[in-house]
C-alpha positions, 0 to 999 in steps of 0.5 A, spaced: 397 127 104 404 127 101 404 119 102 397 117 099 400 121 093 406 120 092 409 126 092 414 130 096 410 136 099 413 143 101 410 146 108 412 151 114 416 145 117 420 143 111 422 149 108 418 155 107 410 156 105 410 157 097 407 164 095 404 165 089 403 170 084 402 179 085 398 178 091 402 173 094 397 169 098 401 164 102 399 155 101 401 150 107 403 146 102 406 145 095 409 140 090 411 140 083 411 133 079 413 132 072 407 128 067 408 124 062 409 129 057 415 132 061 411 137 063 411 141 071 405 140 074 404 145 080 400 143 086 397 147 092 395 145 098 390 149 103 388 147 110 382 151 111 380 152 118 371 152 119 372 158 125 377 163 120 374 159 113 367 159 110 365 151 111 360 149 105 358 144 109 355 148 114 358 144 121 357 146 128 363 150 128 363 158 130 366 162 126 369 168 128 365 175 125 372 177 122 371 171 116 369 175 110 367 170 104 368 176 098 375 175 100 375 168 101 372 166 095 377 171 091 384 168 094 381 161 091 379 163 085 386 166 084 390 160 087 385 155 082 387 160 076 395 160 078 396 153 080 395 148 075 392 143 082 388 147 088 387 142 093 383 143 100 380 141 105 376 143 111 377 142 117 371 138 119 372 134 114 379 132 115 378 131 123 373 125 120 379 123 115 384 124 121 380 118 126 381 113 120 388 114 119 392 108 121 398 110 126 404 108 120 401 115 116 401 119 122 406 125 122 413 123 124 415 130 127 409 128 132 406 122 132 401 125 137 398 129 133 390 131 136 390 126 142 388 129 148 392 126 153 399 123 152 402 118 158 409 115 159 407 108 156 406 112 150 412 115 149 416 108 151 412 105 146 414 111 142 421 109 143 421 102 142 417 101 136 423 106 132 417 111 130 420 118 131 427 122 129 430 127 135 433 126 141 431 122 148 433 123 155 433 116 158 436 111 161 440 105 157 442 097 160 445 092 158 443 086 160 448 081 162 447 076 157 448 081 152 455 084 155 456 077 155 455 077 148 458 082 146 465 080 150 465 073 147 466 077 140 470 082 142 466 087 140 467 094 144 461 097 150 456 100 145 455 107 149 459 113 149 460 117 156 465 121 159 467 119 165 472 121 171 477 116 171 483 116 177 490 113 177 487 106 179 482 104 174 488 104 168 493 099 167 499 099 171 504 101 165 501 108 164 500 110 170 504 116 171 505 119 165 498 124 166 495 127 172 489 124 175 483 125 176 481 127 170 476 126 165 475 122 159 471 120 153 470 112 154 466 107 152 460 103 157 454 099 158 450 103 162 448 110 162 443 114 167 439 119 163 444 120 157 441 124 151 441 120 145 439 121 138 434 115 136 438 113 131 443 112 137 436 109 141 435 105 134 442 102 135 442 100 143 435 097 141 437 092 136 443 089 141 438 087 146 439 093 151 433 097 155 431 103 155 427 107 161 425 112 165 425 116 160 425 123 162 423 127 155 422 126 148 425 132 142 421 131 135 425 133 130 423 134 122 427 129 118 430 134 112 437 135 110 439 142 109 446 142 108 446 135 103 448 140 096 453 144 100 457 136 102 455 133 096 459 138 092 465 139 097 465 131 096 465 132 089 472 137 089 474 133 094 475 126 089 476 131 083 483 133 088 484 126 089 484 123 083 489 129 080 493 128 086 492 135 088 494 133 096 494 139 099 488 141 096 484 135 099 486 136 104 483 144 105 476 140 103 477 134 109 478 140 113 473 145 111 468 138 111 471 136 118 470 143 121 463 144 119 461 138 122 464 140 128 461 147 128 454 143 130 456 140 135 459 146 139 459 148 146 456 154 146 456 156 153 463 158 152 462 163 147 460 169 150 460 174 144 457 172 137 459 176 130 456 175 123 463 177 118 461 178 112 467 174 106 470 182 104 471 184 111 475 178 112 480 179 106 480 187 107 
C-alpha cells in the first residue's frame, strides 16, 4: 500500500506500531504527508482479521466467540476521530487484492509471503533476480573465461575468505619472516558455502559468477537505524577538518571507526556483558 501511494509507511517491522490517543490503541501502520497548504496529514492503517474482527461482508471465515463488535465498533470510531485518515481492510478482501499483485510490489522482507510451498529453484531465482536484501549461504565460482578477464585487467580475485596458508605458497623473499601455517584473510575465486550479504551476491552476479547450493536465505528489513548518529559525526568530522582541529578528527574517525567495528564482532569470545551507564564511567 506504501507504493501504491507514495508514501512511507510506519509499521512493526520498521520501527514501532504508532499509538494513538488516551486509550492507546495500537495501528499496524501509520504515516504523515504534508498538503499542499503545508499542513500534516495523519494516516492510519488497520489490517482487520475476519476470525478476531467483525467482517461486513459476511465471509465464510469462523470467527472466534471472543469477538465483540461494541468494542470493535468503539476502537474505530475513536481512531477515525484522532486520525485525520483511517484506512483498513479485511482480510478477505486483501486475500483477493493479494493474487492480483504482480511479483515486483511484493514485500521485500519476504517475497513469499501466502504461498504455501517454497522449492529450492525458488530461492535461486530469488538470488539471481536481486529480489531480496540479507544474507545467503551458498557456494560462488568463477568461470574460467571471467578469471581470465579479470587477470587480463588486472583487477584482483572478487572474494574475501580466510585461509591457511603455509610457507610454500608465498614468494620466496618472505619466507622466514613469520611462522607457518598460519591463517590469513585473502582474496579468491571461489568459495564453498560462504555467507554473503546479497549486496556482496549482487556484486559476484554482475561479474558472471554462479551461484549454487545455496543452503539458507536470511531476510532482513531494508532500514537505517544509525543514519542520524553517522551523518552527525561526519558533519563534526569535516567541521574539524576545515578548522584544522587534528586531534579532534581524529577521535571522530575513531569514534565512527569503531562503532562500525562493533557490528561485526565475535561474540563467542565475550563471555560476560555489562550495561555502564556514562556517569559511572567518569566516577
Amino acid at each position: 500500500m506504501g507504493k501504491q501511494m507514495g508514501i512511507e509507511i510506519t509499521h512493526g517491522l520498521n520501527g514501532r506500531e504508532k499509538t494513538i490517543g488516551e486509550r492507546h490503541y495500537q495501528l499496524d501502520g501509520y504515516a504523515e504527508i504534508v498538503d499542499q497548504s503545508g499542513s500534516t496529514i495523519s494516516i492510519g492503517f488497520d489490517y482487520r482479521g475476519c476470525r478476531w474482527h467483525p467482517c461486513p461482508f459476511n465471509c465464510s471465515t469462523r470467527q472466534v466467540e471472543s469477538v465483540c463488535e461494541k468494542k470493535d465498533k468503539e476502537r474505530v470510531l475513536y481512531l477515525q476521530k484522532h486520525l485525520d485518515q483511517y484506512k483498513t481492510i479485511q482480510s478477505c478482501k486483501w486475500l483477493e487484492e493479494f493474487k492480483t499483485i504482480d511479483d515486483e510490489e511484493s514485500p521485500e522482507f519476504y517475497p513469499f509471503l501466502m504461498k504455501t510451498k517454497v522449492v529450492y529453484e525458488d530461492l535461486l531465482e530469488l538470488v539471481r533476480k536481486k529480489k531480496f536484501f540479507g544474507f545467503v549461504q551458498c557456494d560462488v565460482t568463477s568461470p574460467q573465461d571471467i578469471i581470465d578477464i579479470n587477470k587480463s585487467s588486472v583487477k584482483l580475485p572478487p572474494i574475501f575468505k580466510k585461509l591457511q596458508i603455509t610457507e610454500k605458497m608465498i614468494p620466496e623473499e618472505f619466507r622466514g619472516q613469520s611462522k607457518f601455517p598460519k591463517e590469513v584473510n585473502t582474496l579468491v575465486y571461489n568459495e564453498k558455502q560462504g555467507v554473503h550479504t546479497s549486496e556482496m551476491l549482487n556484486f559476484y552476479i554482475d561479474l558472471g559468477m554462479k551461484i549454487s547450493n545455496i543452503k539458507f536465505i536470511m531476510f532482513y528489513h531494508r532500514a537505517e537505524p544509525f543514519k542520524g548518529f553517522v551523518n552527525d559525526l561526519v558533519k563534526r568530522r569535516i567541521t574539524y577538518a576545515d578548522k584544522n582541529m587534528k586531534e579532534s578528527e581524529k577521535v571522530i574517525k575513531i569514534i565512527l571507526n569503531s562503532f562500525y567495528g562493533r557490528l561485526g564482532l565475535n561474540k563467542t569470545k565475550y563471555k560476560k556483558t555489562e550495561f555502564i551507564h556514562a556517569n559511572s564511567l567518569l566516577g
